[in-house]
C-alpha positions in Angstrom: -86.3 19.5 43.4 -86.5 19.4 47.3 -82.9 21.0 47.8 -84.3 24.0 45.9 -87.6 24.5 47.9 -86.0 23.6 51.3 -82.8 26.6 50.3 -85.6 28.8 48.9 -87.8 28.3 52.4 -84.2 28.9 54.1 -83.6 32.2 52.4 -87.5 33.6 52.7 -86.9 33.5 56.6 -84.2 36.4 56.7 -82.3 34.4 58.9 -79.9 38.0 59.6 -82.7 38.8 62.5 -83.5 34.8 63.8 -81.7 33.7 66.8 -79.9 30.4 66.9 -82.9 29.0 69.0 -85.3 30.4 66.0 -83.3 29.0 63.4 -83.0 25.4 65.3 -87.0 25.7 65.7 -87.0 26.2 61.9 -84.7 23.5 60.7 -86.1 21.0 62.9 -90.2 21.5 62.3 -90.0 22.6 58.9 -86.7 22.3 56.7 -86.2 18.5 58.0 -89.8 17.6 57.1 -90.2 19.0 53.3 -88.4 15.8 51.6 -90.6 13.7 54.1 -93.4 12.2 52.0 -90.3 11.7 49.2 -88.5 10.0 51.3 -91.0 7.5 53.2 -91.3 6.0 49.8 -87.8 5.3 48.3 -84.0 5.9 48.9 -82.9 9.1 47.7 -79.9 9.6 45.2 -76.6 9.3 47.2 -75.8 12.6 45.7 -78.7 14.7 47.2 -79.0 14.0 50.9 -75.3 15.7 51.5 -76.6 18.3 49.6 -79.6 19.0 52.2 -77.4 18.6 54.8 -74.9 21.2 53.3 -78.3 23.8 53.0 -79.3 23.1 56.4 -75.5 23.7 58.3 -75.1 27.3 55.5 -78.0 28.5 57.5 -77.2 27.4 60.5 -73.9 29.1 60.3 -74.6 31.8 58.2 -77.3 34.2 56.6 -77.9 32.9 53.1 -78.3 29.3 52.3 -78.3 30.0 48.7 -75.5 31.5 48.8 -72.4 28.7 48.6 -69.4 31.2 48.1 -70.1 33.3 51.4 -67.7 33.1 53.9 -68.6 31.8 57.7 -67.2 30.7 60.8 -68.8 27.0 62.3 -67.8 27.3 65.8 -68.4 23.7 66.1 -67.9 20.3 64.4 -71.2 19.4 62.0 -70.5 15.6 63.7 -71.2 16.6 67.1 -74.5 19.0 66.2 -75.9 15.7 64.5 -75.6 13.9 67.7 -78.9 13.8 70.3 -79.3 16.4 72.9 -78.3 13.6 75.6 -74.6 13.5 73.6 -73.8 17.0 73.4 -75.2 17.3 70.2 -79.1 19.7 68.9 -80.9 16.7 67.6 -80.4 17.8 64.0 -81.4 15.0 61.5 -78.8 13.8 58.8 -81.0 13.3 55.8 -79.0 10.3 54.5 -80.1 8.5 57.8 -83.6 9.4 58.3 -84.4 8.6 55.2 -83.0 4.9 55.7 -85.6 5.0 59.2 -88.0 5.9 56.9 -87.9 3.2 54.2 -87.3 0.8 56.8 -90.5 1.0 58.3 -92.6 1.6 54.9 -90.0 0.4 51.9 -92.3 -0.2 48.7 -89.3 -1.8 46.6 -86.9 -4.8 46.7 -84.4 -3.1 46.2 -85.1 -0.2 49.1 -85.9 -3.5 51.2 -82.0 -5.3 50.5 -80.5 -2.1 51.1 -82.0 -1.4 54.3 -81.5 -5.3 55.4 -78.4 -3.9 57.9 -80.8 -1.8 59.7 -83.6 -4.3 60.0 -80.8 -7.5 60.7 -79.5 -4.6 63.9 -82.9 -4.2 65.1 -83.9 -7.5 65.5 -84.7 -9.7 68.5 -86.2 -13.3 69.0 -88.8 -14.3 71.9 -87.0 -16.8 74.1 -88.7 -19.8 73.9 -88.6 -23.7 75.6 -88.7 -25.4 71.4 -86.9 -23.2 69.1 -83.8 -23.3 68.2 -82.0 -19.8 69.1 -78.2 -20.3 68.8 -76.9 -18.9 72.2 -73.7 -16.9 70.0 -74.9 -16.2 67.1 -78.9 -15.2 67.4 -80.1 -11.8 68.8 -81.7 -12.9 72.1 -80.9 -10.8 74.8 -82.9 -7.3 74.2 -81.0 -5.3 76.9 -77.3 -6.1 75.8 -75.1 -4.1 72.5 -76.2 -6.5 69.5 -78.5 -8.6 71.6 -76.0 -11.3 71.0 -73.3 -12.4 74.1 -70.1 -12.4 73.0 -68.4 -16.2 73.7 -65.5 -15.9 75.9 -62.1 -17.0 75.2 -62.1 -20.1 77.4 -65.3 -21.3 75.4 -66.0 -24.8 76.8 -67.6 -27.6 74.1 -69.4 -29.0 76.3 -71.9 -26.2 76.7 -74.8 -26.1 74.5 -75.1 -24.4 71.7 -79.0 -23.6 72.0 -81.0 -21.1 74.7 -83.5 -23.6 75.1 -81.1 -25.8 76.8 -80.6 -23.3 79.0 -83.9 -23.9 80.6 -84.5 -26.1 83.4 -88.0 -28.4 82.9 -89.7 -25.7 85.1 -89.7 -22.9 82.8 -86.6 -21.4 85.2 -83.4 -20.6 84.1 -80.5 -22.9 85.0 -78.3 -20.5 86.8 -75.9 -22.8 87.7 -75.4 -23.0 83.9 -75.5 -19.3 83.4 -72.7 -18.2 86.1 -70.3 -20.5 84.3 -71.1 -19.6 80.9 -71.6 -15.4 81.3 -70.6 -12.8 83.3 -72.5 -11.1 86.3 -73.8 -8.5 84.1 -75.1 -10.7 81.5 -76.6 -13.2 84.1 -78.4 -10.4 85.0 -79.7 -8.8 82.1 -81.0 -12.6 80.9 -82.9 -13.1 84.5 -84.9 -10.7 83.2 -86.2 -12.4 80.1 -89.3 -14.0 80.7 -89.8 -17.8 79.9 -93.7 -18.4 78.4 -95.5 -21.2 80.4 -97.1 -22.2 77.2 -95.2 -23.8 74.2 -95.2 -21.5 71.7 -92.6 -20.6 68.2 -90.4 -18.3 69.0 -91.1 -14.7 67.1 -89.0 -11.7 65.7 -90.0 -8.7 67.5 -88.2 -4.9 67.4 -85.7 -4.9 70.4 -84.7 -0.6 70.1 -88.2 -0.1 71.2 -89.8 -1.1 74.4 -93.0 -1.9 72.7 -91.1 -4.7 70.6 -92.9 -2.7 67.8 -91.0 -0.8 64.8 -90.8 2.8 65.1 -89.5 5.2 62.6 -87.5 7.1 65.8 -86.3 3.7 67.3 -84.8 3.0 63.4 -83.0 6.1 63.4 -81.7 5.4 66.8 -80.0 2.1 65.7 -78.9 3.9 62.7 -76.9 6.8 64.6 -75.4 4.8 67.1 -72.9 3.1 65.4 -72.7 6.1 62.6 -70.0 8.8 61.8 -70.9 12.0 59.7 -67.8 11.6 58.0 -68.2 15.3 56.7 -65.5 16.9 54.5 -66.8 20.4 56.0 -66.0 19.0 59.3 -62.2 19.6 59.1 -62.8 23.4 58.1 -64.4 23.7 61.9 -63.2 26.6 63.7 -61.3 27.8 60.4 -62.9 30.8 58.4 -63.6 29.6 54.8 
């Protein structure tokens, strides 16, 4: 089982004489990549993933991973370590949500596919184009905005359209008349930037967390983290001895 090799890797490094920049070095280029290939390929049991997580923070905070009943101080909440270096966090992987990154981009089951549907549903954006039919409240459109979707306002008028297309003026421009009414400045602004094709062409999906429109496994776990909460038990024992 992975939890066994990745505690036994853990306790071969004597983490007593590693620094907390040796052991983040550690965790990070080897502990977090030994279930890799495992989970690239399916979903792993609800069950394990908190315990990886639990073998990474023992030896984080303490000496011994394998060790459950030692005693150990954790200085700071579990939460906020999970979070990237930009949020105050070390960039420490939660296994539960790479492994949902990881499936996303290479899932060989229906069933790994339908459960990983959210993710793929929150990273996708459509192409604006001049003959599809992109619903202007409901479709993911708008690559640089939370959801990709405006949000109507509460004086929505019925006599707006309904569709981005009629949005467009016959010269491939945007109708910014129609836009100033309907959005506010910031959202004017982020949908000047969209491009209109000159030629006539369907409408297609593309990945909006990454600038390439491409999937990426980082991009996936991105989304994922965002709008995610630890939700750790062991968080409320922070800055208690246990």
């Amino acid at each position: 089982m992975k939890s066994l090799e990745m505690s036994s890797k853990l306790a071969s490094w004597k983490a007593k004489s590693l620094s907390q920049a040796g052991k983040m070095v550690l965790i990070k280029s080897v502990a977090q990549s030994i279930p890799v290939y495992q989970m690239s390929n399916f979903l792993l049991p609800k069950r394990i993933c908190p315990k990886l997580d639990a073998i990474v923070r023992r030896f984080w905070w303490k000496m011994d991973p394998n060790e459950e009943k030692e005693h150990f101080l954790a200085l700071r909440s579990w939460q906020t370590i999970f979070q990237p270096k930009n949020r105050g966090g070390l960039g420490f992987r939660k296994f539960a949500d790479f492994n949902k990154a990881l499936v996303t981009g290479a899932s060989w089951t229906w069933q790994d596919v339908i459960k990983c549907a959210k993710i793929i549903k929150a990273g996708i954006c459509f192409n604006v184009s001049t003959h599809t039919a992109i619903n202007i409240w409901e479709d993911p459109w708008i690559p640089s905005i939370q959801d990709f979707t405006p949000k109507p306002p509460n004086n929505l008028n019925p006599q707006w359209p309904i569709l981005v297309r009629d949005l467009i003026e016959s010269a491939n421009q945007w109708n910014l008349e129609l836009l100033n009414q309907m959005f506010s400045t910031e959202v004017v602004h982020e949908i000047r930037k969209i491009q209109i094709p000159v030629e006539v062409e369907p409408s297609k999906p593309f990945w909006g967390p990454s600038k390439s429109g491409k999937f990426t496994t980082k991009s996936a776990f991105k989304t994922i983290t965002q709008g995610s909460e630890c939700n750790d038990p062991e968080d409320e024992l922070v800055g208690k001895r246990i």
